[in-house]
BAPA-722063 format. One line per field, with one value per residue (C-alpha): residue in one letter; residue number from 0; z, y, x negated. Coordinates in nm, 3 decimals. Layout:
<nodes>
res: [A,...]
n: [NUM,...]
zz: [Z,...]
yy: [Y,...]
xx: [X,...]
</nodes>
This chain:
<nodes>
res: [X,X,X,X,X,X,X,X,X,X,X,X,X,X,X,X,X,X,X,X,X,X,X,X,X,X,X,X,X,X,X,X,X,X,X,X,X,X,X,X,X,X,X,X,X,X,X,X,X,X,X,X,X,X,X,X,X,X,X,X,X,X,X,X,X,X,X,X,X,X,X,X,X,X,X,X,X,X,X,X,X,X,X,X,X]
n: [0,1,2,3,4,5,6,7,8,9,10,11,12,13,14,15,16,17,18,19,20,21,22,23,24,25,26,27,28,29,30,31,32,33,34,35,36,37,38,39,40,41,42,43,44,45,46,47,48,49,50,51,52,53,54,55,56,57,58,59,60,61,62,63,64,65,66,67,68,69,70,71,72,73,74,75,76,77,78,79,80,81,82,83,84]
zz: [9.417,9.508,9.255,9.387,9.364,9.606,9.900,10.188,10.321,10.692,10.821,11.180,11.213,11.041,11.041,10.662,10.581,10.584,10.440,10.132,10.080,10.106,9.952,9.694,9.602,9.619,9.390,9.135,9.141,9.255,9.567,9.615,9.945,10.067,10.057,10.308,10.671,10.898,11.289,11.529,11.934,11.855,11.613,11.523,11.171,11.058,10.891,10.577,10.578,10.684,10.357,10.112,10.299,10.427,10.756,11.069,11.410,11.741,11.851,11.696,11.757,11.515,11.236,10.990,11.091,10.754,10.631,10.340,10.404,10.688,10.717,11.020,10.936,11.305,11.344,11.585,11.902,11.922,11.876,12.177,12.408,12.331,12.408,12.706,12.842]
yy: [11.232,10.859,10.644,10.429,10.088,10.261,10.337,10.185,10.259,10.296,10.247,10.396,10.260,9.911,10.011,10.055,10.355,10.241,9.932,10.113,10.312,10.068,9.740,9.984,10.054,9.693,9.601,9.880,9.777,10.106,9.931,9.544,9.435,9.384,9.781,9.822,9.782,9.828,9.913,9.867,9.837,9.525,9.200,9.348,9.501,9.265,9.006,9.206,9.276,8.936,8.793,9.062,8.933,9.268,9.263,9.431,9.500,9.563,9.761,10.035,9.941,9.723,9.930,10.018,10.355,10.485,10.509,10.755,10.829,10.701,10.761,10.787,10.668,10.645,10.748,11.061,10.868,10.612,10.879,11.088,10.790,10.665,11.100,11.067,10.725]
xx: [-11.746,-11.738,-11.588,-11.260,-11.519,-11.771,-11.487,-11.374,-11.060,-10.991,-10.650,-10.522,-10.213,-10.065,-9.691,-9.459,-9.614,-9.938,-9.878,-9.661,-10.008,-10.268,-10.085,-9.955,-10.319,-10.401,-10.114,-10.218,-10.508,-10.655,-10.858,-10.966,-10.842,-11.198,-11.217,-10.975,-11.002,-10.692,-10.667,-10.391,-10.312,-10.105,-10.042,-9.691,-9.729,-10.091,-9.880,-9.815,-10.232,-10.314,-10.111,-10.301,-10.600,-10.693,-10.938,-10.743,-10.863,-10.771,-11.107,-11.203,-11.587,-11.549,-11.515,-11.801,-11.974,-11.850,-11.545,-11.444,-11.134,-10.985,-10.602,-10.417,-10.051,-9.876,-9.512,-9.490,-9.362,-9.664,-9.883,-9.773,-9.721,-10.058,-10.222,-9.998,-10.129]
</nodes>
C-alpha cells in the first residue's frame, strides 16, 4: 500500500465538495498541496485551489498518466448535462 507522501491526488470536479475533501486533507496535514492536482470545465470553483496553491486544469491531457486515486466529486446535474452534450 502506498504511503500518503508517495500519492497524488486527482480531482474531477473543483466544486465544495471537493474542495471540503482535498483542502481538508491539506489543512490536516494528511496531503501537501503539491500532491494534489484538480480538473474542471471552467474557472468558477479554482479560486479556493488557486489560494491553497493547488495546480488545476482545464484539459484533462494535462494530467500526469498516474494518478492514485483520482476522485470524481461532480454534483448529479453537471454530470448528466455534460453525458448528454
Amino acid at each position: 500500500m502506498a504511503k500518503l507522501s508517495d500519492v497524488t491526488v486527482g480531482f474531477f470536479g473543483a466544486g465544495n465538495m471537493a474542495q471540503a475533501i482535498g483542502l481538508g486533507l491539506i489543512k490536516s496535514g494528511a496531503l501537501e498541496p503539491a500532491q494534489i492536482i484538480v480538473f474542471a470545465p471552467s474557472e468558477r470553483n479554482f479560486s479556493p485551489w488557486k489560494a491553497a496553491n493547488v495546480e488545476t486544469t482545464h484539459s484533462i491531457s494535462k494530467l500526469p498518466p498516474r494518478l492514485s486515486p483520482i476522485l470524481l466529486v461532480l454534483n448529479a446535474m453537471s454530470l448528466v448535462s455534460r453525458v448528454s452534450q
